[in-house]
C-alpha positions as CSV (number, residue, x, y, z in Angstrom):
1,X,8.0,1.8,17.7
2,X,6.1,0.3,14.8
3,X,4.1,2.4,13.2
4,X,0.3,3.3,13.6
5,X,-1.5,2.6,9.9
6,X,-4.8,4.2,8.6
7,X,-6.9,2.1,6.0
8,X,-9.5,4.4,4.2
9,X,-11.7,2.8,2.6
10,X,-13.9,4.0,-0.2
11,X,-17.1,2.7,-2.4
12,X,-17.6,3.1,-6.2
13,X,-14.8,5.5,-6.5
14,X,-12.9,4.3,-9.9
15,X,-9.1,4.7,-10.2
16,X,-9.4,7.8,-13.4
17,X,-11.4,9.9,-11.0
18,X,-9.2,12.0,-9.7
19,X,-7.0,15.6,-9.7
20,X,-4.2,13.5,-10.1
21,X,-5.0,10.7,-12.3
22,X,-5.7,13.6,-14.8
23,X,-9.7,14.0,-14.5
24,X,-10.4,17.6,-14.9
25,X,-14.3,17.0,-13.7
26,X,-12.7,15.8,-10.4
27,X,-12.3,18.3,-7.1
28,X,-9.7,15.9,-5.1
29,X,-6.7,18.7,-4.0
30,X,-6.5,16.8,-0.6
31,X,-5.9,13.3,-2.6
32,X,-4.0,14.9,-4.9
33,X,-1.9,15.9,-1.8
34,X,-1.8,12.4,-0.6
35,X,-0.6,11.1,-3.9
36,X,2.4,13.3,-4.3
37,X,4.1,12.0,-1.1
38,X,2.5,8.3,-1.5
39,X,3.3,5.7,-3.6
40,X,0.6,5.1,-6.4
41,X,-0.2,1.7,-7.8
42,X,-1.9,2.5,-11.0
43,X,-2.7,-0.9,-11.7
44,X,-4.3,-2.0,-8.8
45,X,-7.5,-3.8,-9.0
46,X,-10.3,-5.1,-6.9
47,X,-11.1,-8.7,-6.9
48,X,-14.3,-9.2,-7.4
49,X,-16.1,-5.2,-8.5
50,X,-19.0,-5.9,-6.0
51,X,-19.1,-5.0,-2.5
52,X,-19.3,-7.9,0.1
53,X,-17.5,-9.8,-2.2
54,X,-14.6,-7.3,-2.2
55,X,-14.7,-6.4,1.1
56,X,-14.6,-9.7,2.5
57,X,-11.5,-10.7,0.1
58,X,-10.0,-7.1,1.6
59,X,-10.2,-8.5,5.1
60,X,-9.4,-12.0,4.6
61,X,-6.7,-12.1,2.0
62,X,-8.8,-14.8,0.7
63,X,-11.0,-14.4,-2.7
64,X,-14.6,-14.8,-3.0
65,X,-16.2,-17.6,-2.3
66,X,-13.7,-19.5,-0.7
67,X,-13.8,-16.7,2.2
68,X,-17.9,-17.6,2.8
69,X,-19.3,-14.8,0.7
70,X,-20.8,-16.5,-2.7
71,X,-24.2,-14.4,-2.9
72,X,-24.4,-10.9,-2.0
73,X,-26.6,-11.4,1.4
74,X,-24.2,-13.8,2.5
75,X,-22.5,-12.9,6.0
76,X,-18.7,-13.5,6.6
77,X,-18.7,-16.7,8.6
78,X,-18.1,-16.4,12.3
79,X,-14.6,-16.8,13.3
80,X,-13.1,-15.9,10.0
81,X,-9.5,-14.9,10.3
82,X,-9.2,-11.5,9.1
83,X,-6.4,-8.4,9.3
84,X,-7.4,-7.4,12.2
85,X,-6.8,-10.6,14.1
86,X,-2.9,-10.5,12.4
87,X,-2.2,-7.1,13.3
88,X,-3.7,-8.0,17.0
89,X,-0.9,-10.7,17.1
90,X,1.6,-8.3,16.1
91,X,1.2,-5.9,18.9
92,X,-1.3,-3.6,17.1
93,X,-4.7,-2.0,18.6
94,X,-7.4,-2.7,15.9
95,X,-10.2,0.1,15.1
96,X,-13.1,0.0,12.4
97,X,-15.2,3.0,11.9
98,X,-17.9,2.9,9.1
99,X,-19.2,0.4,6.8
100,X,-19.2,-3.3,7.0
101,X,-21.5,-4.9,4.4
102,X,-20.6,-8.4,5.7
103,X,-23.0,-8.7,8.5
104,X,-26.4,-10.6,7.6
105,X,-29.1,-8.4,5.9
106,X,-33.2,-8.9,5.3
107,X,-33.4,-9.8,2.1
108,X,-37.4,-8.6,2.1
109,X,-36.4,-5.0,2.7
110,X,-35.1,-2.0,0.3
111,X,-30.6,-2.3,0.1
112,X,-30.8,1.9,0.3
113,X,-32.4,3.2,3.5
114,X,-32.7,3.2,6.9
115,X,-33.2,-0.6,7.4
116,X,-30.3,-1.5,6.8
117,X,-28.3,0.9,8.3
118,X,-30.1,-0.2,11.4
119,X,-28.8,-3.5,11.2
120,X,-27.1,-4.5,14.0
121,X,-23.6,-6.5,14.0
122,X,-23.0,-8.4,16.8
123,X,-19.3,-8.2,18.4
124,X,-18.9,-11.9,17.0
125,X,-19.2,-10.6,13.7
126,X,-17.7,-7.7,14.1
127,X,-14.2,-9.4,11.9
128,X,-11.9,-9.3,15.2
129,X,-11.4,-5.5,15.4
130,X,-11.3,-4.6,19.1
131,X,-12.9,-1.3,18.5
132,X,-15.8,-1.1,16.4
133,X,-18.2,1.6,15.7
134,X,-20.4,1.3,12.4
135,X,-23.2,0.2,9.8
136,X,-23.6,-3.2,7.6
137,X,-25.4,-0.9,4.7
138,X,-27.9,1.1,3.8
139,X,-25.7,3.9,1.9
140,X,-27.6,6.7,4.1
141,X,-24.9,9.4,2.8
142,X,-26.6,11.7,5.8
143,X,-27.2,11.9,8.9
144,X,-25.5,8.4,9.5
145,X,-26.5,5.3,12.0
146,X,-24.1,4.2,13.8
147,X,-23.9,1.3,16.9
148,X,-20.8,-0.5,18.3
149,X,-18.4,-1.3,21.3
150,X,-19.5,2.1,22.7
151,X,-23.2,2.5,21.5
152,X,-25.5,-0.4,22.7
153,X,-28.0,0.9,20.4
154,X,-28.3,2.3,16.9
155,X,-28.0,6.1,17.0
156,X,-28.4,8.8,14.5
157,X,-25.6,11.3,14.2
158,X,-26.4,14.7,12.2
159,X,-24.2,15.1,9.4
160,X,-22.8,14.3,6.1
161,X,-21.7,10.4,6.2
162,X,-17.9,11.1,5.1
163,X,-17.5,14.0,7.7
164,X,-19.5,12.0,10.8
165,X,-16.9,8.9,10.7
166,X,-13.7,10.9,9.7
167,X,-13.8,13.3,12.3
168,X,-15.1,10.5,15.1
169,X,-12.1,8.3,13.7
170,X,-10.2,11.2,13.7
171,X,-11.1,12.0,17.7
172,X,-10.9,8.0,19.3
173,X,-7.2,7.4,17.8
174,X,-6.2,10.9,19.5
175,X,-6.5,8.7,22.7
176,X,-5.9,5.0,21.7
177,X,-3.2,2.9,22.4
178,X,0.1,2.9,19.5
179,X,0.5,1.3,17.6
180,X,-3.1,1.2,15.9
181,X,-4.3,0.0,13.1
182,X,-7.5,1.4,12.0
183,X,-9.8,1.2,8.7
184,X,-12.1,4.3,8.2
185,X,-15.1,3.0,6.3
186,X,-17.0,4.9,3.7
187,X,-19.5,4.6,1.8
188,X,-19.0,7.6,-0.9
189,X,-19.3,8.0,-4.0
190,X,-21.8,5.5,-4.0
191,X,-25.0,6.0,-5.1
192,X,-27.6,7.7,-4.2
193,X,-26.2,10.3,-6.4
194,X,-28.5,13.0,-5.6
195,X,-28.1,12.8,-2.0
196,X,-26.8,16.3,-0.7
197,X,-23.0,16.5,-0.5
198,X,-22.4,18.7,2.5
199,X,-22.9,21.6,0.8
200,X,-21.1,20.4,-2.4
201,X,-22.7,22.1,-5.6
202,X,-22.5,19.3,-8.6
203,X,-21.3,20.5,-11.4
204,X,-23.6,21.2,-14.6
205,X,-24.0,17.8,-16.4
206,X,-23.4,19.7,-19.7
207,X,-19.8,20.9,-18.5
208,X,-18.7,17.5,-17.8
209,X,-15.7,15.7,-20.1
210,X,-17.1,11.7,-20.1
211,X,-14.7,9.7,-21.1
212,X,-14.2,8.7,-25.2
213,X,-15.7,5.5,-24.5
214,X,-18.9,6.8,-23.6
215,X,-22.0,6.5,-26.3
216,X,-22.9,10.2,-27.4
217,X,-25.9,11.4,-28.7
218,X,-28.6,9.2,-26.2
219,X,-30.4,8.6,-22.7
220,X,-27.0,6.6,-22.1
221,X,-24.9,9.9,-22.3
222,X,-28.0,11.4,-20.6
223,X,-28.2,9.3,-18.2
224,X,-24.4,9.1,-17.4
225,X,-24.6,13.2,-17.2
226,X,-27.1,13.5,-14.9
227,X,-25.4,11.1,-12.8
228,X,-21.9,12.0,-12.8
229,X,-22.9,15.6,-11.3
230,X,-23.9,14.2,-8.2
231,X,-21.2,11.4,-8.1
232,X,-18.2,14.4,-8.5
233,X,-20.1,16.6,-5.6
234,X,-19.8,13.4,-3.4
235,X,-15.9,12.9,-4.4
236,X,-15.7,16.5,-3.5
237,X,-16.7,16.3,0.0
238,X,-15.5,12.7,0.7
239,X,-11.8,14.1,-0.2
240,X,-12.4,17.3,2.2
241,X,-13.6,14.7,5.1
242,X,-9.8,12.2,4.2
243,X,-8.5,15.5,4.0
244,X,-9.6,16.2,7.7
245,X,-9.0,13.1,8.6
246,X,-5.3,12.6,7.7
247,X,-4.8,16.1,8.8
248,X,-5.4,15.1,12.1
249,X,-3.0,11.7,12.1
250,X,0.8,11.7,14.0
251,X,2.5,12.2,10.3
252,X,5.9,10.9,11.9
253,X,4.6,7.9,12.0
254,X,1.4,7.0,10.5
255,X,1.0,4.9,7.6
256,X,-1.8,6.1,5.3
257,X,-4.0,3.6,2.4
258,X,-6.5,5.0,0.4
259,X,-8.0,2.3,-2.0
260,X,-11.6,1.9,-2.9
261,X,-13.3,-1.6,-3.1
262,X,-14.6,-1.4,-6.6
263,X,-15.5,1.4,-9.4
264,X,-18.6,2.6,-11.8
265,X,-19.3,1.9,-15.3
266,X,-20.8,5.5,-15.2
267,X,-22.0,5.1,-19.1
268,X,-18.7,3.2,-19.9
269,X,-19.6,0.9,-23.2
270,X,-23.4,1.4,-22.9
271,X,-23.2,-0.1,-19.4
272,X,-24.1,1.0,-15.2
273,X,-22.4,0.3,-12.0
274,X,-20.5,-2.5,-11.3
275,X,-20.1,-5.9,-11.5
276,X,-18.7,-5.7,-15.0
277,X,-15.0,-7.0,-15.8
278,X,-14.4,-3.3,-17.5
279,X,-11.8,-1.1,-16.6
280,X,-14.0,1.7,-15.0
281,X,-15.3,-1.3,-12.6
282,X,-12.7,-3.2,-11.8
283,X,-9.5,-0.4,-11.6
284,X,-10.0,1.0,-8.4
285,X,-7.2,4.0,-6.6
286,X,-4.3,2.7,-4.5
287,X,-2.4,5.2,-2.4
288,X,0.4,4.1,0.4
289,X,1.7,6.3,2.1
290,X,4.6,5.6,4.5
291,X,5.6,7.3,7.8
292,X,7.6,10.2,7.0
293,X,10.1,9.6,10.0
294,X,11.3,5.6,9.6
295,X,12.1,4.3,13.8
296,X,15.0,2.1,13.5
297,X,14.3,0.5,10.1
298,X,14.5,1.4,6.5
299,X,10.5,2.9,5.8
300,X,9.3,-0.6,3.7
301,X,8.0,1.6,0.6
302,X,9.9,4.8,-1.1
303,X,8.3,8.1,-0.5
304,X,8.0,11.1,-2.5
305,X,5.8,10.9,-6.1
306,X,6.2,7.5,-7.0
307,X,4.5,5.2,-9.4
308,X,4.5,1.2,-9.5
309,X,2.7,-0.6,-12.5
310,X,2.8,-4.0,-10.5
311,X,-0.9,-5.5,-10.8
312,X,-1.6,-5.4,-6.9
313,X,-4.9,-6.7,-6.2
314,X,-6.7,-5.6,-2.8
315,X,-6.2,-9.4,-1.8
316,X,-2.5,-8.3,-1.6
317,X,-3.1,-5.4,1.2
318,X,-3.6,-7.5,4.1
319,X,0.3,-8.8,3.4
320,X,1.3,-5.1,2.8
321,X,0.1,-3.9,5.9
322,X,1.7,-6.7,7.8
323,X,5.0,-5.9,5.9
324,X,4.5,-2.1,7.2
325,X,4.0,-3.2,10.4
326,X,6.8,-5.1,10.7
327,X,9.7,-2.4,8.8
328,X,10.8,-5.2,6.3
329,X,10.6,-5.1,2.6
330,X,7.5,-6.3,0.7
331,X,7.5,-8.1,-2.8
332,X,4.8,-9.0,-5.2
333,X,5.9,-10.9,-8.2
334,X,3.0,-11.9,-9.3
335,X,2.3,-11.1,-13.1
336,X,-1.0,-11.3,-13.4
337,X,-4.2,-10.6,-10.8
338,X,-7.4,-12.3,-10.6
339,X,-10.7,-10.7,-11.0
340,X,-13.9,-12.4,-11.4
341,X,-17.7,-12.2,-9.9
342,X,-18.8,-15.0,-7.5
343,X,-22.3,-14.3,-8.8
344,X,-25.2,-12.5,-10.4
345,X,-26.6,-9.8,-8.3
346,X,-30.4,-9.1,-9.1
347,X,-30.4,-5.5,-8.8
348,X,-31.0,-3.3,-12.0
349,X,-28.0,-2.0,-14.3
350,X,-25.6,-5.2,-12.7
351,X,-23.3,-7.4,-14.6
352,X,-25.8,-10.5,-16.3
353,X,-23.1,-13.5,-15.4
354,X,-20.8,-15.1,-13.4
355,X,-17.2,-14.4,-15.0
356,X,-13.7,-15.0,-14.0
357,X,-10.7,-13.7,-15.5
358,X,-7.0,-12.2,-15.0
359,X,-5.7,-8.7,-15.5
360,X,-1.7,-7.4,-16.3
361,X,-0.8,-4.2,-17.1
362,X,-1.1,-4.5,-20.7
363,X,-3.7,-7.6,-21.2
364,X,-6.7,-8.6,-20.0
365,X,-9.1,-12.1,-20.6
366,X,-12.4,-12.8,-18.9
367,X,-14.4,-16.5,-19.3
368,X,-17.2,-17.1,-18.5
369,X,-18.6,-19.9,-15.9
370,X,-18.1,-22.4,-18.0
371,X,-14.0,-21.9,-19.0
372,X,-15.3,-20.1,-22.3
373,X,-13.7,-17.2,-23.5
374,X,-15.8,-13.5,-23.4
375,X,-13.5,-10.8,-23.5
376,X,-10.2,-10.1,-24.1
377,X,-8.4,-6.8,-24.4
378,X,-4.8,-5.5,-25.4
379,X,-4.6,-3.0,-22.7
380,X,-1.3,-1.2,-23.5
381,X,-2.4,0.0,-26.9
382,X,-6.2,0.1,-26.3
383,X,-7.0,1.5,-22.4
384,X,-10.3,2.6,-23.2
385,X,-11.2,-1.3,-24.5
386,X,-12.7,0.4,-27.6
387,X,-11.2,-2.3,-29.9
388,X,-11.9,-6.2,-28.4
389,X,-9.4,-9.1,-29.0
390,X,-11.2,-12.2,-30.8
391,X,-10.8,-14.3,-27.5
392,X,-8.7,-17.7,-28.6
C-alpha cells in the first residue's frame, strides 16, 4: 500500500525560526520533534516570497507567471493542472483544509478581515482536490470561516485558526479512503501579530535575541521588537496545533511535509515583510518525513536526523511527493534555484520592484526587470548578507 502524505503548509514562518534551527526566542518542541526523525533541507527556498505567487507555483510545479498568477488579485486559472490532479491519477484521495489565496478577491475591500475570509471558492476553483474545506484569505487567526464540499455556506467555527483546521483535518482523514494525500493550510505566523495566540503569552520584546543583521538603536529595532513578540506566541501555538495534528496520523505509514510558502524580513537590513530577495524572505523550513514502516519498497528518503544542502525550491515538492507516492528514488541535481517576484505589490513595508534572480548554497544574484544586476551575495562566508558583492 502506498503511503498516505500530509502537506502542512505554513505563512511567513522563515527557515532560522525554530528550536532546532538554533533560535532560542522560538517555542517549537513539537517541530523540533519532527525534525529529528525527518530529513531537513536547509536550503530550501520559496520561489517567489509572496503568497499567491508561491502558492500557486506550490501546486502547479510551474513558476509565477507562467502558472496565471502575475498580480496578487489574480485567480489560478480554471482547469489548471495541479498536485492534486497527479496524485488523483496515482490512486490517491486528495484533501485541502485551510487557506487557498488563489481564488478571486475584491480588490475595493480591506486584505485582513472578514471579507475575505468570506470569500467563496467555487468547486471549479477549488485546484482538483476532491475534498475541500477552507478560506481564499483574510488572515482571521480566530475564530476561523470556513465553507466547502460539506458546508454550502460560510460558517464561523470558535477557535484559534491553527487548532480549528488541525484538529478537523485531523478528524476527516480518521475516516477517508488510503491512500490520501492531504495539505493542511495555515495561515500562522502571519500577521496580525497581535491577534491572540490561544492562550500563548509573547514573550517581552526586550528579552528577545534579533538577529546581528538587525539596525540597533531605532523605531526599526523598535518596531521589529514589538513585532517579533507576537509573531513567536503565534509559532508557539501553530507548532502545538502540527503537533496535534501529526499526533493523530497512522505513523506506519504517513508521509509528513512541513514547509512554509515564504518568510519575514522582521527588521532584517532596515526592511518589513516580504517580497524582498533577502534571506529571512526567501529561506523558508523544509521537513520530509517518511513513513517509519516502508510496504514493499525501500522508504524514497533516509530517516533519522538528516541534513541535505541541495537548493530545493517548493516548485520541486510537487515531483517529491509523486516520487513518495510511488516508493522510487527521487533526484534533484539542479545547482542553482530560481527566485524572483512577478510584481510589485501595493501594500505598505513590500519589496519596491520586480526582481529575478538564482540562489546556491553559497551564492546568490538578483537583477532587476531589466537583466541589470542589484544584489549579489557570497553566502558561505557572509549568511547574514552584511557584506554585498559589487554585482558584475
Amino acid at each position: 500500500m502506498p503511503p498516505n502524505i500530509l502537506w502542512i503548509l505554513t505563512t511567513q514562518w522563515r527557515a532560522a525560526a525554530f528550536g532546532f534551527a538554533g533560535d532560542a526566542n522560538a517555542r517549537t518542541p513539537h517541530l523540533d520533534t519532527l525534525a529529528a526523525a525527518s530529513v531537513r533541507f536547509t536550503e530550501a527556498v520559496t520561489p517567489h516570497p509572496f503568497g499567491p505567487f508561491a502558492r500557486a507555483a506550490l501546486m502547479t510545479g510551474v513558476p509565477s507567471p507562467l502558472n496565471g498568477v502575475r498580480d496578487y488579485y489574480d485567480s489560478l486559472p480554471e482547469g489548471t493542472r495541479t498536485v492534486a490532479h497527479a496524485m488523483e491519477e496515482r490512486g490517491y484521495a486528495t484533501a485541502f483544509f485551510g487557506k487557498w489565496h488563489l481564488a478571486s478577491r475584491d480588490r475595493d475591500v480591506p486584505v485582513v478581515g472578514d471579507a475575505h475570509a468570506r470569500t467563496w471558492v467555487p468547486p471549479e476553483r477549488r485546484g482538483g482536490f476532491r475534498f475541500w474545506e477552507g478560506f481564499e484569505s483574510g488572515f482571521v487567526l480566530n475564530d476561523p470561516w470556513l465553507h466547502g464540499t460539506r458546508l454550502a455556506e460560510p460558517q464561523r467555527f470558535a477557535g484559534y485558526q491553527s487548532d480549528v483546521l488541525c484538529a478537523r483535518a485531523a478528524e476527516f482523514l480518521e475516516s477517508w479512503p488510503r491512500p490520501w494525500f492531504c495539505c493542511v493550510s495555515l495561515e500562522a505566523p502571519h500577521p496580525p501579530y497581535g491577534a491572540p495566540a490561544a492562550g500563548g503569552i509573547p514573550p517581552p520584546p526586550a528579552s528577545l535575541r534579533l538577529r546581528p543583521n538587525v539596525p540597533l538603536g531605532g523605531e526599526v529595532e523598535s518596531r521589529c521588537r514589538r513585532e517579533l513578540s507576537g509573531y513567536y506566541a503565534h509559532i508557539e501555538a501553530t507548532d502545538r496545533a502540527i503537533g496535534a495534528l501529526i499526533e493523530r496520523m497512522p505513523q506506519d505509514d504517513t508521509a509528513v511535509i512541513f514547509t512554509s510558502v515564504h518568510g519575514d524580513m522582521h527588521g532584517s537590513h532596515g526592511l518589513f515583510r516580504k517580497g524582498w530577495p533577502h534571506e529571512e524572505s526567501v529561506r523558508v523550513p523544509l521537513l520530509v518525513q517518511s513513513p517509519r514502516v516502508s510496504r514493499g519498497s525501500e522508504a524514497t528518503l533516509p530517516q533519522g536526523a538528516t541534513t541535505d544542502r541541495r537548493p530545493i525550491s517548493l516548485l520541486d515538492l510537487g515531483s517529491l511527493t509523486e516520487a513518495l507516492a510511488e516508493g522510487r528514488p527521487w533526484e534533484l541535481a539542479a545547482s542553482s534555484a530560481a527566485i524572483s517576484m512577478p510584481s510589485i505589490v501595493p501594500f505598505a513595508d513590500q519589496c519596491d520592484r520586480i526582481w529575478t534572480g538564482w540562489r546556491s548554497p553559497t551564492r546568490k544574484a538578483i537583477f532587476n526587470a531589466d537583466g541589470s544586476p542589484w544584489l549579489e551575495f557570497d553566502l558561505e562566508h557572509d549568511p547574514l548578507e552584511l557584506n554585498p558583492l559589487t554585482p558584475k
